[in-house]
Backbone as CSV, one residue per row, in Angstrom:
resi,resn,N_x,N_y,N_z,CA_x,CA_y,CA_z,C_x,C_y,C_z
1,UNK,-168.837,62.987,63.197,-168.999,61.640,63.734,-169.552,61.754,65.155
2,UNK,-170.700,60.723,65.487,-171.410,61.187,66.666,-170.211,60.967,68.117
3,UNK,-170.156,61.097,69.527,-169.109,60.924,70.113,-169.323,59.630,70.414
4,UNK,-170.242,58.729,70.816,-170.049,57.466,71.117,-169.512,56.677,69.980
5,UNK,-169.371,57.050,68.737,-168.705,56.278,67.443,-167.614,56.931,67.282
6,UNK,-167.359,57.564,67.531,-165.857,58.299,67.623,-165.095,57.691,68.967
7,UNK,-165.696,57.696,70.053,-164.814,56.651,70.978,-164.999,55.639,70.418
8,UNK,-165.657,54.950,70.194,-165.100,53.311,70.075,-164.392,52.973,68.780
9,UNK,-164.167,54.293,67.593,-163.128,54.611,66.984,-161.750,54.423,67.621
10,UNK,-161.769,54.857,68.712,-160.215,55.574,69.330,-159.899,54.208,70.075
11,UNK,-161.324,52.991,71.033,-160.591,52.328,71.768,-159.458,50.985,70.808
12,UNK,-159.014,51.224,69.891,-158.295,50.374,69.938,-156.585,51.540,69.966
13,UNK,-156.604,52.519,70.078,-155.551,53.199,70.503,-155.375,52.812,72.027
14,UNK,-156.526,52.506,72.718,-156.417,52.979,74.071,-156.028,51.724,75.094
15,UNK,-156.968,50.524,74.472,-156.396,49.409,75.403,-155.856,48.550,75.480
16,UNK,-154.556,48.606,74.812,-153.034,47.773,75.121,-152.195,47.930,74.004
17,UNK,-152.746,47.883,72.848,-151.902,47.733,71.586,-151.381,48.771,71.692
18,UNK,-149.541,48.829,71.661,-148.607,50.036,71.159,-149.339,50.341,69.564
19,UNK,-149.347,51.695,69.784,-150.272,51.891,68.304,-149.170,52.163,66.905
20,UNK,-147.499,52.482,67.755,-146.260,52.546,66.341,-146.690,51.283,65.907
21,UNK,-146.938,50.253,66.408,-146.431,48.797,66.058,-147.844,48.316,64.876
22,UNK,-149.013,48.988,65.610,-150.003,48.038,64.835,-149.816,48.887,63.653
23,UNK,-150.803,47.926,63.040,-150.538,47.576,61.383,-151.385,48.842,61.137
24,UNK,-151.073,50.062,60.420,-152.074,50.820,59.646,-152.810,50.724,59.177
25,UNK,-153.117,49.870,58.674,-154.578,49.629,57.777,-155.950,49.206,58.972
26,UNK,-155.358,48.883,60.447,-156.235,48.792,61.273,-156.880,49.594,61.355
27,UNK,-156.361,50.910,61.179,-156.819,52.289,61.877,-158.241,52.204,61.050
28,UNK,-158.230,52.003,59.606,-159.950,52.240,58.737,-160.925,51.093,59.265
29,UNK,-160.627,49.733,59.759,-160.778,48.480,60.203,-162.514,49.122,61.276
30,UNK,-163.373,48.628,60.910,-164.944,48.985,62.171,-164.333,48.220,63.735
31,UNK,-164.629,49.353,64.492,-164.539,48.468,65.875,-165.513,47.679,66.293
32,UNK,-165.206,46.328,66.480,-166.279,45.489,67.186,-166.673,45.187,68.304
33,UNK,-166.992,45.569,69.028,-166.735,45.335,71.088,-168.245,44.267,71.031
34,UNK,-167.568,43.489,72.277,-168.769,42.522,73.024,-168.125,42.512,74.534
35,UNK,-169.713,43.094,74.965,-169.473,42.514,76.657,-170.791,42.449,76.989
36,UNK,-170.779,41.941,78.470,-172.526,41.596,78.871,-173.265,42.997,79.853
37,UNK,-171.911,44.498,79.827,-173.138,45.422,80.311,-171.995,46.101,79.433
38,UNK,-172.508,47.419,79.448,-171.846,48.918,78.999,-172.590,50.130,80.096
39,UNK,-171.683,50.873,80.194,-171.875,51.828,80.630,-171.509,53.112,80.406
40,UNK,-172.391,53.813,79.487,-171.659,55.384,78.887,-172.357,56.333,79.864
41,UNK,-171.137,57.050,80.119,-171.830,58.713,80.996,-170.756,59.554,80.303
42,UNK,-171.434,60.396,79.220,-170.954,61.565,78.282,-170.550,62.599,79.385
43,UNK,-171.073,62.966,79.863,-170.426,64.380,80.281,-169.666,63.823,81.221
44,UNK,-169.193,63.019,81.989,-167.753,62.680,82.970,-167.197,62.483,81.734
45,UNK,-167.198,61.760,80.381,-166.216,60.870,79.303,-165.591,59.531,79.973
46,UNK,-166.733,59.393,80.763,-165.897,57.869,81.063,-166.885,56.755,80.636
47,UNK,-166.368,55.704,79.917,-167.040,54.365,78.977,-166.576,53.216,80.000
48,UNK,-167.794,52.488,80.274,-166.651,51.263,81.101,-168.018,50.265,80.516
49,UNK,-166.842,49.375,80.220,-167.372,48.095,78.973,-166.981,47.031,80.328
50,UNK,-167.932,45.686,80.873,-168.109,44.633,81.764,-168.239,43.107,81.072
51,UNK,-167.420,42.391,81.731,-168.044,41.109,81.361,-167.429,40.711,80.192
52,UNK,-166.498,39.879,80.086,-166.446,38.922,79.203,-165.810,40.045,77.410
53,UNK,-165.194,40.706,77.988,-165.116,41.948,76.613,-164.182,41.235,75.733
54,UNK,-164.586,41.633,74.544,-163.615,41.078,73.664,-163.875,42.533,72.061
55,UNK,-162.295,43.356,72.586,-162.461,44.576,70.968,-162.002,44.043,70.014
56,UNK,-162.411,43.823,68.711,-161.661,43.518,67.582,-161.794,44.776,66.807
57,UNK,-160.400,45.151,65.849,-160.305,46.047,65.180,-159.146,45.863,64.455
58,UNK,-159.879,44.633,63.019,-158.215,44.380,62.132,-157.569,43.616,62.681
59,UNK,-156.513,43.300,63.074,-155.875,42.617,63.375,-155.423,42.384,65.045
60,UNK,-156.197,43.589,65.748,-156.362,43.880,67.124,-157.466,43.170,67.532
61,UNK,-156.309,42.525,68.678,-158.121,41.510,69.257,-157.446,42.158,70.832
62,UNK,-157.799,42.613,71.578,-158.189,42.626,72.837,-159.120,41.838,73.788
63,UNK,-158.751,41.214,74.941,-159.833,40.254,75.674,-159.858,40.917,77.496
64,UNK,-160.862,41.619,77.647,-160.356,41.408,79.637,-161.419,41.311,80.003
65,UNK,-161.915,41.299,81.152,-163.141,41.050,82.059,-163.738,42.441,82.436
66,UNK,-162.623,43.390,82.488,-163.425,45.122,82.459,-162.158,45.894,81.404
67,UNK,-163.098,46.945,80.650,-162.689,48.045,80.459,-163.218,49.300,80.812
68,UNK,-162.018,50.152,81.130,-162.633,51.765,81.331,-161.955,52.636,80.693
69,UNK,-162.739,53.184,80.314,-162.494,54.359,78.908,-162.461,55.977,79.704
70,UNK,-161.575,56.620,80.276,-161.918,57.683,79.916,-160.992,58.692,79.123
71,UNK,-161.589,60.131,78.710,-160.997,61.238,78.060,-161.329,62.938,79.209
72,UNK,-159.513,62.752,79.140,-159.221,64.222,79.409,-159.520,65.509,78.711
73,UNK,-159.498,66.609,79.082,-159.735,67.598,78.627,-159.101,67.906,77.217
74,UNK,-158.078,67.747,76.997,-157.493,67.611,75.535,-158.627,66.412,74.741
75,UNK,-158.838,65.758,75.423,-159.106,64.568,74.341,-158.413,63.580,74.170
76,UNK,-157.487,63.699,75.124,-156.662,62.171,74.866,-157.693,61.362,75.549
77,UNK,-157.331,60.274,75.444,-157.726,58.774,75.605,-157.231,57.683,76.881
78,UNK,-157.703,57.443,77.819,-156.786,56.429,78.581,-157.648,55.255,79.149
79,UNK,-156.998,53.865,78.751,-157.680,52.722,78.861,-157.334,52.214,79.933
80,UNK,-157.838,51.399,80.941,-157.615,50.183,81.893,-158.511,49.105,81.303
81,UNK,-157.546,47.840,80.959,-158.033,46.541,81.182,-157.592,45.615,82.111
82,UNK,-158.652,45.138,82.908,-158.553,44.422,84.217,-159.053,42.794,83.786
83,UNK,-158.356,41.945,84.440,-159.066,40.826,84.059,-159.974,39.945,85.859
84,UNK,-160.523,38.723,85.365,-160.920,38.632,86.625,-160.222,38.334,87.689
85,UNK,-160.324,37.602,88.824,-159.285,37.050,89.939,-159.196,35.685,89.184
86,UNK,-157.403,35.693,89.467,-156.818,34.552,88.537,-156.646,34.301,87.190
87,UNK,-157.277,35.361,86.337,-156.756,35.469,84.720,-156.233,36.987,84.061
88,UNK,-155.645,36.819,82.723,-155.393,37.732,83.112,-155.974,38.654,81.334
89,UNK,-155.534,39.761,81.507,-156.144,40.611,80.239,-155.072,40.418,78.904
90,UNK,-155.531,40.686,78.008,-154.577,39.891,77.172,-155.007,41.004,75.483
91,UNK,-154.057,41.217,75.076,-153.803,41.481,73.352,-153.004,41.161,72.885
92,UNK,-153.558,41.501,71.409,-152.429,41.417,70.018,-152.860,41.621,69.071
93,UNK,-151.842,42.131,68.148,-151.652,42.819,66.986,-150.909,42.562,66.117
94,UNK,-151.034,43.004,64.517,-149.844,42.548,64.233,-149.140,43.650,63.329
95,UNK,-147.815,43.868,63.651,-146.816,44.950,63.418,-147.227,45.241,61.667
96,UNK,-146.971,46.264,61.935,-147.057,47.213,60.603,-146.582,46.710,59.138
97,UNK,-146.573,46.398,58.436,-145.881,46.079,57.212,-144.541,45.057,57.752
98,UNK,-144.823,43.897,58.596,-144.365,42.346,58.905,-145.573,41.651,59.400
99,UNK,-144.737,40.183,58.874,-145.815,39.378,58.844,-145.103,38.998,60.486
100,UNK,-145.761,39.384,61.609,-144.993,39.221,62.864,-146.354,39.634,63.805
101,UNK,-146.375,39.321,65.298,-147.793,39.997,66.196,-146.703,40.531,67.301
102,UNK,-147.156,41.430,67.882,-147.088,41.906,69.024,-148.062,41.507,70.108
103,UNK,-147.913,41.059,71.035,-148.846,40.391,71.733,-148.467,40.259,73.490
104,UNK,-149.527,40.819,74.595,-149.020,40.637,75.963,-150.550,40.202,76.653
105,UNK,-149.799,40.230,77.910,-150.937,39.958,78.843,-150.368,40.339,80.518
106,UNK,-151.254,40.719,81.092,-151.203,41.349,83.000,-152.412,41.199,83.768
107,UNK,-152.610,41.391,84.884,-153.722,41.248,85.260,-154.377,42.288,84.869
108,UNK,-153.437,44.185,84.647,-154.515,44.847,84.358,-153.341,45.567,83.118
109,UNK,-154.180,45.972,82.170,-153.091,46.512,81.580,-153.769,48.137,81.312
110,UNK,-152.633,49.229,81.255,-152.824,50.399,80.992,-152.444,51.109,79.988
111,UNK,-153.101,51.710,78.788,-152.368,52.819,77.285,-152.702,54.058,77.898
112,UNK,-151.738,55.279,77.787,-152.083,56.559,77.704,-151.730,56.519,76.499
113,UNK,-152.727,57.586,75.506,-152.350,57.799,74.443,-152.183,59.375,74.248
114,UNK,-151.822,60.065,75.164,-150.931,61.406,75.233,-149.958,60.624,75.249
115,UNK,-149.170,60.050,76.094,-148.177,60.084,76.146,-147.135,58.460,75.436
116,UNK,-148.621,58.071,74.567,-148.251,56.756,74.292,-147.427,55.644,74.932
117,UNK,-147.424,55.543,75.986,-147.110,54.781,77.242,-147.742,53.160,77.912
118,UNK,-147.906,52.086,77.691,-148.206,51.105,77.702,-147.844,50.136,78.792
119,UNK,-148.847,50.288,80.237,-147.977,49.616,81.321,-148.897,48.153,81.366
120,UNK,-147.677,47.175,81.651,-148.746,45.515,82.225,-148.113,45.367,83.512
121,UNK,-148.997,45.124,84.476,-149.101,44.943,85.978,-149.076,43.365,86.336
122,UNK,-148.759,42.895,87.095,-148.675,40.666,87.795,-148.613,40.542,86.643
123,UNK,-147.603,39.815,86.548,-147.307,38.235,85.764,-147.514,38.821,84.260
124,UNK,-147.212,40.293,84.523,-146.664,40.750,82.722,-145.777,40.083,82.305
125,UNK,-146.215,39.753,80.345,-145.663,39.194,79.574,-146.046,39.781,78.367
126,UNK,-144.569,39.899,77.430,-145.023,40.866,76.028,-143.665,40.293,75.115
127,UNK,-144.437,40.076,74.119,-143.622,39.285,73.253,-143.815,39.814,71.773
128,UNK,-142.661,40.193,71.071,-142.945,41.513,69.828,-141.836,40.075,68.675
129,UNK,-142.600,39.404,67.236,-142.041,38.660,66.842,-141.321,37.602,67.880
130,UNK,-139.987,37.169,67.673,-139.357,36.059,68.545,-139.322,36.328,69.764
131,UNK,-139.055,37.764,70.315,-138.597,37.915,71.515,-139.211,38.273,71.982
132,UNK,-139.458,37.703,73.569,-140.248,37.817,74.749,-139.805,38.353,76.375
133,UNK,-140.094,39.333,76.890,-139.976,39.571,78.180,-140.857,39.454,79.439
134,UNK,-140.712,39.156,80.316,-141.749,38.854,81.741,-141.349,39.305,82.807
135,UNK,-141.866,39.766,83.718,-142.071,40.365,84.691,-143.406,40.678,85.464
136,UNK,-143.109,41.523,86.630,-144.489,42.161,87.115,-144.861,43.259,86.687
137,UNK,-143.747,43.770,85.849,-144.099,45.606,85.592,-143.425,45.826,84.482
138,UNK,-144.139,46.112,83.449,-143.557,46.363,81.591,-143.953,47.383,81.673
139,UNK,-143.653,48.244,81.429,-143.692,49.481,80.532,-143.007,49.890,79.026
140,UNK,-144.045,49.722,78.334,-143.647,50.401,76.819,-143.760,51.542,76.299
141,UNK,-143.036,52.177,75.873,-142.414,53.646,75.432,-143.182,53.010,73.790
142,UNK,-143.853,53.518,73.481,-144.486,53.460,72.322,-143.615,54.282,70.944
143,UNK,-143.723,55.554,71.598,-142.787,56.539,70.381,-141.165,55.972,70.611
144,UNK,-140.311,55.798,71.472,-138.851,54.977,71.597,-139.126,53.315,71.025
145,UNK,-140.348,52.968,71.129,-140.072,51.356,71.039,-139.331,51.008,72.212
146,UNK,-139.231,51.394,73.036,-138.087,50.524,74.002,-139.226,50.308,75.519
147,UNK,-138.708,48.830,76.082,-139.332,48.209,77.223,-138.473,48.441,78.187
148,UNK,-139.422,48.564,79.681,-138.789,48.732,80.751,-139.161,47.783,81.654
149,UNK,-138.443,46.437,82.068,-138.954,45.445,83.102,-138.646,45.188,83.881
150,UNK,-139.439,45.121,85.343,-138.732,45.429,86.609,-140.000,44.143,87.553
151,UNK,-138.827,43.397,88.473,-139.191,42.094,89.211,-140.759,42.722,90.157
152,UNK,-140.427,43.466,90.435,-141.579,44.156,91.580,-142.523,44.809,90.507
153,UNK,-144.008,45.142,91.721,-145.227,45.858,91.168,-144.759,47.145,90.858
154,UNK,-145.378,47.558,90.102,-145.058,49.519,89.715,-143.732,49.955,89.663
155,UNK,-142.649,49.136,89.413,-141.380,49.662,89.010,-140.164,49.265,90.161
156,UNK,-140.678,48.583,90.775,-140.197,48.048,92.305,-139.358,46.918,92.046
157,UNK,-138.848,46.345,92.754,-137.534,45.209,92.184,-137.705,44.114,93.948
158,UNK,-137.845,43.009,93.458,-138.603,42.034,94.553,-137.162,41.455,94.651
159,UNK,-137.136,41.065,95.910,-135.772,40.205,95.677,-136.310,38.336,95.997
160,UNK,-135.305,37.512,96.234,-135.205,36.986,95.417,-134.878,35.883,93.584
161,UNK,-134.772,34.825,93.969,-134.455,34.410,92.582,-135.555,34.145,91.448
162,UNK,-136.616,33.487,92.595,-138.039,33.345,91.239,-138.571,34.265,91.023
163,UNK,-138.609,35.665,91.690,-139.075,36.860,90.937,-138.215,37.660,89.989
164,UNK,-136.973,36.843,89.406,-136.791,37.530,88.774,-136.839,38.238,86.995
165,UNK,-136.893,39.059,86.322,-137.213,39.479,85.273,-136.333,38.215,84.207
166,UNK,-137.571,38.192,83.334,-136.799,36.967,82.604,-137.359,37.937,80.905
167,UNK,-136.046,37.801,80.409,-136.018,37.369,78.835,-135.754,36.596,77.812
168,UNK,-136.037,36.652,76.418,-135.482,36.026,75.551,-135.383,36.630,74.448
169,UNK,-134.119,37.173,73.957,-133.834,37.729,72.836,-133.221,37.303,71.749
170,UNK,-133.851,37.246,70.776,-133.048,36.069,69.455,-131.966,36.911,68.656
171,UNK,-131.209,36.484,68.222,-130.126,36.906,67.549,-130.669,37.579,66.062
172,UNK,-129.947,39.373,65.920,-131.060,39.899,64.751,-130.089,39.441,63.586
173,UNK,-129.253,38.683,63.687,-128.155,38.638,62.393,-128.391,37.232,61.719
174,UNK,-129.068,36.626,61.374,-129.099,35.649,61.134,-129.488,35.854,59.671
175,UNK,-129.080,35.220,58.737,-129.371,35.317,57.594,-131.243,35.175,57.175
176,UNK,-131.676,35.739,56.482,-132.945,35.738,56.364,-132.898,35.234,54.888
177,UNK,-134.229,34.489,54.842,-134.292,33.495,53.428,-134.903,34.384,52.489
178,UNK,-134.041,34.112,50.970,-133.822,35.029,50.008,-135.500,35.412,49.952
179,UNK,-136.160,35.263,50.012,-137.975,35.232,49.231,-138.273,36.101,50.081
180,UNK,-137.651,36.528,51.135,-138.465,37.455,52.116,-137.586,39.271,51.738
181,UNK,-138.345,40.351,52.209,-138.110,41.230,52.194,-138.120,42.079,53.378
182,UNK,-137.434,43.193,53.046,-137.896,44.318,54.242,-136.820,44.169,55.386
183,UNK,-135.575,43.300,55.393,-134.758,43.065,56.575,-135.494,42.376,57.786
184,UNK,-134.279,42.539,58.598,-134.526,41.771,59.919,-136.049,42.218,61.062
185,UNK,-136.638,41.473,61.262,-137.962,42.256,62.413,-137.192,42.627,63.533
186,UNK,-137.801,43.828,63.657,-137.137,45.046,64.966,-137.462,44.432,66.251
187,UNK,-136.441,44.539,67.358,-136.384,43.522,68.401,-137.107,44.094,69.659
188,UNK,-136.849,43.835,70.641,-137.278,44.124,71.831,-135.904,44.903,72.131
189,UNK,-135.840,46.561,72.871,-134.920,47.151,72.964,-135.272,47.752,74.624
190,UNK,-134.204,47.168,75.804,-134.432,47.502,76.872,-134.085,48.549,77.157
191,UNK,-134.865,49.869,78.148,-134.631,51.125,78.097,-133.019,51.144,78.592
192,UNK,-132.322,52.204,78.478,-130.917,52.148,78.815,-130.696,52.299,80.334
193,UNK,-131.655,52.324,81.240,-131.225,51.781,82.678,-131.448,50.394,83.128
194,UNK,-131.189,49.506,81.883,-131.781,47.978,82.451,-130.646,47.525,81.704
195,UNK,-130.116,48.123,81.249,-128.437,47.988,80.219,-127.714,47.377,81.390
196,UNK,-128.202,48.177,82.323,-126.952,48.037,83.663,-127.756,47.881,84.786
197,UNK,-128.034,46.993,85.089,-129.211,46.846,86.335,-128.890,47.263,87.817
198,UNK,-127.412,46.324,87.535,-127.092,46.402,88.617,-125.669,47.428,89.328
199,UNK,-126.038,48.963,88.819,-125.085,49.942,89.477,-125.414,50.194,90.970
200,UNK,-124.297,50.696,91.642,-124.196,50.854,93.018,-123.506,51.933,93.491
């Protein structure tokens, strides 16, 4: 496979969608990208897609105002989507074998896919089926499934009452109607230092 079709193979690993979550059958799905410039330089491996981008791949729609693509020496993959001043970058997907989306938005959002790691920066918001979390700083653990949300930029904690981290988590016990299968949809699970926020 030539390398410029082999990256734009990989960018829907790379820019936002947790890739446990999306649906498998995406992965065979053609990537579609639109923006109003591109810019490939092969030998750095860095791709940076301008303007108005929008990736579809299956059930992955990605939207930001820039992407940049590059690959490390292994070959992993690492995306930035930036949106413009005042909006913000935005995906979704929809989870693997449920009829459910995974879906966020930040001003810039970041995937490593070594380390499958998924950060949203300002006015992050990520919402997996019912439940939704917000903040300035998400980080998703892709291989754990578990979110980390913190009031401040880059992991920082703002004080304050309106900055603070807001959720909503729906109750997983609720009886589910006989016609459906497969159990309850898997929730939003906060990493185990947000269990206890507030030790001293």
């Amino acid at each position: 496979m030539p390398p410029a079709r082999r990256l734009l193979f990989c960018l829907a690993l790379l820019a936002a969608a947790p890739p446990v979550l999306a649906e498998k059958a995406d992965r065979d799905k053609p990537v579609n990208l639109e923006a109003d410039r591109a810019t490939v330089d092969d030998i750095n491996k860095v791709h940076v897609y301008d303007g108005n981008v929008t990736l579809v791949q299956g059930t992955l729609v990605i939207r930001c105002d820039k992407l940049v693509v590059r690959q490390d020496a292994e070959g992993f993959q690492n995306g930035v989507c930036t949106a413009a001043p005042g909006k913000l970058a935005r995906f979704r997907v929809k989870r693997d074998g449920k009829d459910e989306y995974v879906e966020g938005e930040g001003e810039r959002i970041e995937h490593d896919a070594k380390s499958d790691t998924t950060r949203f920066f300002n006015r992050a918001w990520v919402k997996s089926g019912e439940d939704e979390v917000r903040g300035q700083y998400i980080v998703f653990d892709g291989i754990k499934e578990q979110y980390s949300v913190t009031s401040g930029p880059a992991g920082s904690v703002a004080p304050g009452r309106d900055s603070r981290v807001r959720a909503v988590i729906q109750p997983k016990n609720r009886p589910q109607p006989q016609a459906e299968t497969g159990g309850a949809p898997a929730g939003l699970q906060l990493a185990p230092a947000l269990a206890n926020p507030r030790q001293e």
